[in-house]
N, C-alpha and C positions, 0 to 999 in steps of 0.2 A: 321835608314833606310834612304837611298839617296832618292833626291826627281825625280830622275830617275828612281826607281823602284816602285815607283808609281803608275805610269800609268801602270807599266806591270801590276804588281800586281791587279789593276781593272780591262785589259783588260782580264787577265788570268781567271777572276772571271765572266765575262760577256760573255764567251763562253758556257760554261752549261747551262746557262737562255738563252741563242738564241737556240739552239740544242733543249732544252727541249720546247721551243716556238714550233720550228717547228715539232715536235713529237706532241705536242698536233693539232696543224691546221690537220696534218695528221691523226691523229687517230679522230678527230669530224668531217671533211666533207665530205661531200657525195661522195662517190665511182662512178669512172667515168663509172660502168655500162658494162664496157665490157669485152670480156671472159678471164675467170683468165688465168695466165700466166701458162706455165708449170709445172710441179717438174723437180727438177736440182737432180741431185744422189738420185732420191724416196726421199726428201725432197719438200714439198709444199713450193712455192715458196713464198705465203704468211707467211710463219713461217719465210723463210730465210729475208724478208724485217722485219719484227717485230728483228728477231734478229740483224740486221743490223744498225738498227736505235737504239737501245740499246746497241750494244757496241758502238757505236760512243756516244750516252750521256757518258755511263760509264767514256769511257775516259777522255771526256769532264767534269767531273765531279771531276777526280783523278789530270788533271792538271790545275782547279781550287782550291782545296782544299790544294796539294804539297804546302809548302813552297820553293816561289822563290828564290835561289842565290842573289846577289848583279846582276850578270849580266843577270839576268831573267831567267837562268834555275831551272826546278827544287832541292831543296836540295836532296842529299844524301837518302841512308836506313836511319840515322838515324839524322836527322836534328837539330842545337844546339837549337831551337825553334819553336813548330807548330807539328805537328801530324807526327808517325813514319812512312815509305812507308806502311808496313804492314794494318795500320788502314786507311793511306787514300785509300788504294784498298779495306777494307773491307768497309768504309762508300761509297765510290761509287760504290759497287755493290748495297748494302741495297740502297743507294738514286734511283740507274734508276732502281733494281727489282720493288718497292715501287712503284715510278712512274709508271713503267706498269701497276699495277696492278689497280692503281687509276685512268689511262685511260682506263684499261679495265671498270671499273665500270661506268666512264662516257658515254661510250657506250652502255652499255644495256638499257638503255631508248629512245635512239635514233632511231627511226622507220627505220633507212636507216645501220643500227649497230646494232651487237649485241654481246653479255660478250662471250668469247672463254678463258675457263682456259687452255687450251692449246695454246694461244697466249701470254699470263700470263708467261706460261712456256717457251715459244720462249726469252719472253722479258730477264727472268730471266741467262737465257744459255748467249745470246749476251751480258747483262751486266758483267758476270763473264768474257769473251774472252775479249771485251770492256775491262775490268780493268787491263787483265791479258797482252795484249799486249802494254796497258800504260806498267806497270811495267817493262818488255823487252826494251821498247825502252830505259825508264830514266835507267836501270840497264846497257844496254849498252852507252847509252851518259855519265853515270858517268866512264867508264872504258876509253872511249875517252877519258874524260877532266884531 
């Protein structure tokens, strides 16, 4: 490994702990109290932010875990080292569905929060879109390169 791919490689790794940072400050502090936002196409627009914010982990997760190129893009479907596309989309769906689930549970104790398995299920849907639209992009940047 070049010691130019280095720094990608940790910076690439240090995006899913910031995204996941900020999903948690979001889902533990107190709600600023005023009136929920509308439904968008009869979707509550609180599902659509839960989803939101779990596909951007997901992704965030899928191009953490991809094995980098020499020139910092992701490898290939099938990389000469490090995990196949296939399992890095399947582990970052399981890592942000997980993580919803485990902020949801941090929630229910909180007097200003409370557990919504149907938020669980928001997180779960935007994790799969999250992974599925990684996958899209790297399957067309490798037909680019």
């Amino acid at each position: 490994m070049s010691t130019a791919s280095r720094p990608v490689r940790w910076g690439r790794r240090l995006v899913p702990v910031a995204v996941a940072a900020a999903v948690l400050v979001a889902s533990v502090s107190e709600p600023s109290g005023g009136p929920p936002a509308p439904p968008v196409l009869g979707v509550s627009a609180d599902k659509l932010l839960h989803g939101a914010a779990y596909a951007t982990l997901a992704a965030a997760v899928a191009l953490g875990l991809a094995t980098p190129r020499g020139d910092g893009t992701p490898a290939g479907p099938v990389p000469p080292s490090g995990p196949t596309r296939r399992r890095v989309v399947g582990l970052a769906i399981g890592v942000a569905a997980v993580y919803g689930v485990v902020m949801e549970g941090l929630q229910g104790p909180l007097p200003y929060r409370t557990f919504d398995l149907l938020d669980a299920v928001a997180n779960a849907v935007g994790a799969a879109i999250g992974a599925g639209a990684w996958t899209v992009g790297a399957t067309l940047r490798d037909r680019v390169s």
